[in-house]
C-alpha positions in Angstrom: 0.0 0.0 0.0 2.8 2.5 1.2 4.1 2.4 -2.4 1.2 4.0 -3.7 2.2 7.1 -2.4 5.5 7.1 -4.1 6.4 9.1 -6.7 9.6 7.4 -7.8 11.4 8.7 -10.9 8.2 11.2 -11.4 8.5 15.3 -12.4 6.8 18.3 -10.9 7.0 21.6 -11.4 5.7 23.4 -8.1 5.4 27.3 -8.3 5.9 29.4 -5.4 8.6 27.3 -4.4 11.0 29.6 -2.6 8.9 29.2 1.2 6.5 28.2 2.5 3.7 25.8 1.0 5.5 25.6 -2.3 8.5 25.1 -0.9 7.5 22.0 1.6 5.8 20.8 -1.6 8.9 20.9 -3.3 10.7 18.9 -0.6 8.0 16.6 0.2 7.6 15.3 -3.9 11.6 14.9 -3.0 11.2 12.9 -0.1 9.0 10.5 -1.8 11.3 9.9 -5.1 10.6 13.0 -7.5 12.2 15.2 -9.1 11.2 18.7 -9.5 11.9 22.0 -10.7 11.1 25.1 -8.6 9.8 28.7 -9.9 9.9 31.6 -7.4 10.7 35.1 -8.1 14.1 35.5 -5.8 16.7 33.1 -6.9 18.2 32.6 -3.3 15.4 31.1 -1.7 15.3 28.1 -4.4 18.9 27.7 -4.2 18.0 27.0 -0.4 15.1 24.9 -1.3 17.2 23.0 -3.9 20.1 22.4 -1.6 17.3 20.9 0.8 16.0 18.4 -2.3 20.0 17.0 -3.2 20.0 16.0 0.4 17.4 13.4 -0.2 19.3 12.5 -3.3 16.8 13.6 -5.9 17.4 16.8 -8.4 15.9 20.4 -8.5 16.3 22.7 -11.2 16.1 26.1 -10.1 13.9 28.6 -12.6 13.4 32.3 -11.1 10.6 33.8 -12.6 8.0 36.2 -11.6 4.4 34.3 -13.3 2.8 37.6 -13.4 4.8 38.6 -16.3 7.0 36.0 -17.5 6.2 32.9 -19.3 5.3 29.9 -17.9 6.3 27.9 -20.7 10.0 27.7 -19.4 9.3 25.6 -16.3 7.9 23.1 -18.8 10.9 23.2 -21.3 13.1 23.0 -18.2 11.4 19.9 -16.7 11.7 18.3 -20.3 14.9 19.2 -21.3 16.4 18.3 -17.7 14.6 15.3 -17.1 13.1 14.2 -20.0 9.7 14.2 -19.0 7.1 15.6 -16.5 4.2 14.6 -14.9 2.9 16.7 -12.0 2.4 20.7 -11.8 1.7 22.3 -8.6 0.1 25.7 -9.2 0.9 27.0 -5.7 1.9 30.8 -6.9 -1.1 33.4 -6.0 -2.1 35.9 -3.3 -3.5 39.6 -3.0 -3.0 42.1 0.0 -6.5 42.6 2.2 -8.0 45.5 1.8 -11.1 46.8 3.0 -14.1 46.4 0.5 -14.8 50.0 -0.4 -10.3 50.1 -1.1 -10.4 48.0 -3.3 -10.5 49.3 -6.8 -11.5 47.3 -9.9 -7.9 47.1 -11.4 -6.9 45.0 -8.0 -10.0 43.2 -8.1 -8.7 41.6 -11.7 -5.0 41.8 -11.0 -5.6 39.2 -7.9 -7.6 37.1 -11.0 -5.2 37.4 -13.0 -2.2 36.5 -10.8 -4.3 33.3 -8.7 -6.4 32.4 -11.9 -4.0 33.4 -15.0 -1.5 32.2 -13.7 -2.7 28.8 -13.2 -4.3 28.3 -16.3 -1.6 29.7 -18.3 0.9 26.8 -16.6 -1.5 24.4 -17.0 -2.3 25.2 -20.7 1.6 24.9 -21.2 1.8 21.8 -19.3 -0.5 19.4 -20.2 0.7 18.1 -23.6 3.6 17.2 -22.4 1.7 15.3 -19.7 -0.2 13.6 -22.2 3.0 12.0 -23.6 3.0 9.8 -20.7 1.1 6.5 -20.9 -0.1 7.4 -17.4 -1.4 11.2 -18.2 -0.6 14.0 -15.4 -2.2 15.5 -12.0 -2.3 19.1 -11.6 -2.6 20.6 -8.2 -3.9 23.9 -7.4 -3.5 26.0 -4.4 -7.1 27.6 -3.4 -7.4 28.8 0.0 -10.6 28.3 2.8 -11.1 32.2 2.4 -12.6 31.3 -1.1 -14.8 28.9 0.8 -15.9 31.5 3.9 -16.4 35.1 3.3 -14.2 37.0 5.7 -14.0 41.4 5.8 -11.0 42.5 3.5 -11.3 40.0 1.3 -12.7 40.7 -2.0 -9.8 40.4 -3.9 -8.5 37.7 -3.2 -10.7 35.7 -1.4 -12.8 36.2 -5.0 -10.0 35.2 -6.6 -9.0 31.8 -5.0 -13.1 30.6 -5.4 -12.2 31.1 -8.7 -9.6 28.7 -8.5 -11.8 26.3 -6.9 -13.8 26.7 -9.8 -12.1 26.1 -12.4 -10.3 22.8 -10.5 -13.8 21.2 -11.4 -14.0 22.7 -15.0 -10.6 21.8 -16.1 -11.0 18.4 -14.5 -14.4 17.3 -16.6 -12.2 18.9 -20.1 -9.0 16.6 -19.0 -10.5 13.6 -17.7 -9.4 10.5 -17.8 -5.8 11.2 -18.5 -4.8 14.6 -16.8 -6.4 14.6 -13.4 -6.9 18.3 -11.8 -7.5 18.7 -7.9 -6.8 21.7 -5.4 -5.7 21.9 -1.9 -7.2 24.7 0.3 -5.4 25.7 2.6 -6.3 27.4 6.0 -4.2 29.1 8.3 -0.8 27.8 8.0 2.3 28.7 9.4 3.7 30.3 6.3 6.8 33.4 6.8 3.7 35.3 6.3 1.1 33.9 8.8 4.1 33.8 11.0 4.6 37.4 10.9 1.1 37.7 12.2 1.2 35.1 14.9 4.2 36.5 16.6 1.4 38.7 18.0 -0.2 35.6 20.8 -3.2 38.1 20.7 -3.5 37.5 16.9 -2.4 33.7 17.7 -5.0 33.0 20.1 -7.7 34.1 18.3 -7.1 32.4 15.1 -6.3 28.9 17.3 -9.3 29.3 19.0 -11.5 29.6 15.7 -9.8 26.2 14.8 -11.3 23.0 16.3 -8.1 21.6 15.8 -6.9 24.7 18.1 -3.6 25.0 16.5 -2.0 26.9 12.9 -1.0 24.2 10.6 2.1 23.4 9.3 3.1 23.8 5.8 4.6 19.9 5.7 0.6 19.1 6.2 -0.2 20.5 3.0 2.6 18.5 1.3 1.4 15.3 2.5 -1.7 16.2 1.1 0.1 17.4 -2.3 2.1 13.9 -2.3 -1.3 12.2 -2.0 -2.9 13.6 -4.7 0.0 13.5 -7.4 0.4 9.7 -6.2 -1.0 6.7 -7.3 -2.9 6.9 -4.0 -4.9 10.0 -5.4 -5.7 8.2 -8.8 -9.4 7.9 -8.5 -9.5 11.7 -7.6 -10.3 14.3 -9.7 -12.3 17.4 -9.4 -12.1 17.5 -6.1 -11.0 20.9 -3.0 -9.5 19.1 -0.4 -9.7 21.3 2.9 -6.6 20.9 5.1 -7.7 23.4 7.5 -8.1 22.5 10.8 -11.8 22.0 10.4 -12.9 25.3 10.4 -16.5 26.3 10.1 -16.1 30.4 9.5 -12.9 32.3 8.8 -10.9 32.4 11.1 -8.8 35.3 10.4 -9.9 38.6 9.1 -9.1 42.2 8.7 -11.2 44.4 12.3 -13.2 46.2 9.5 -15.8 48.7 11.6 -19.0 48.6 10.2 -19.8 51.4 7.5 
């Protein structure tokens, strides 16, 4: 059974792959027998990820480039040419700054589209005939986020944006199936650099732990094992499918103190 969840020999690209989520992906696909290459926009935090994946013995190839502008296409040509093949993509690469509702102009309201949404279909569109070249097709994993599931003061943007995401994770999975298999992972509070900025406050801390039946943040190796699960064989009756790692919340549990108007 264990071997299921081995990915031997396989190729992913993950995005985002500098800290954080994409970058415990990145290790995790390691750990169980991938290769990968890793897209971030600053060059030294996948040269610290990648030293982390030739300690487990598999290789990372190391591809700075910032998806809001530049082409996707590369990390494709780079898992090819490297290693010949690929077979996973992790779209992990998104975000948006909260803003309160009446701040939050039009041109941000499509820019967090564009960068959470765009962004993943444009990789995907690049990605999936080479996928098809496998006898086995390809899983694609998307990043979406609880605050797409939950609606939470100051986030319009972007929690619009990743419920997008969602979205299109069932739409793209009914135009690929059988052979491509598309699922997403949202995520709730996890201990990213970001969150962790935030948490440093135990005010902050507390409240977003209390929120969370499981009463703790989680941990950015939880999402992995979730990202190993569904790139594995394990996950190959999935498709079209959010999988909520998120403590089992119920309601946001983390928004902007917006007064009322």
């Amino acid at each position: 059974m264990l071997e299921k969840f081995q990915l031997t020999d396989r190729v992913a690209i993950v995005t985002g792959a500098g800290r954080g989520i994409g970058a415990a992906i990145a290790v995790g696909f390691a750990e169980a027998g991938a290769d990968v290459v890793i897209s971030a926009r600053t060059a030294s935090d996948l040269d610290e990820v990648a030293a982390k994946v030739a300690a487990l013995g598999r290789r990372a190839v190391a591809v700075p480039l910032d998806l809001a502008s530049d082409d996707p296409a590369a990390l494709v040509t780079a898992a090819v040419e490297n290693f010949g093949r690929l077979d996973v993509v992790v779209n992990n690469v998104g975000g948006a700054m909260p803003k309160p509702f009446l701040q939050t102009s039009v041109k941000e309201l499509v820019g967090a589209f564009s960068f959470n949404v765009g962004t993943t279909h444009a990789l995907t569109l690049a990605a999936v005939p080479e996928m098809l070249k496998n006898d086995d097709g390809g899983s694609v994993i998307n990043v979406s986020s609880s605050i797409g599931r939950f609606a939470g003061r100051g986030y319009a943007a972007y929690g619009t944006a990743k419920a997008a995401v969602a979205h299109y994770t069932r739409l793209a999975a009914e135009d690929l199936a059988p052979r491509i298999r598309v699922n997403a992972i949202a995520p709730g509070s996890i201990l990213t650099p970001a969150l962790d900025y935030v948490a440093q406050n135990d005010d902050m801390r507390t409240a977003i732990e209390a929120k969370t039946p499981m009463r703790r943040i989680g941990e950015p190796e939880e999402i992995a094992a979730t990202a190993v699960y569904l790139a594995s064989a394990a996950g190959g009756y999935m498709t079209g499918k959010i999988l909520e790692v998120d403590g089992g919340i119920g309601a946001p549990n983390f928004a902007l103190p917006i007064p009322d108007l």
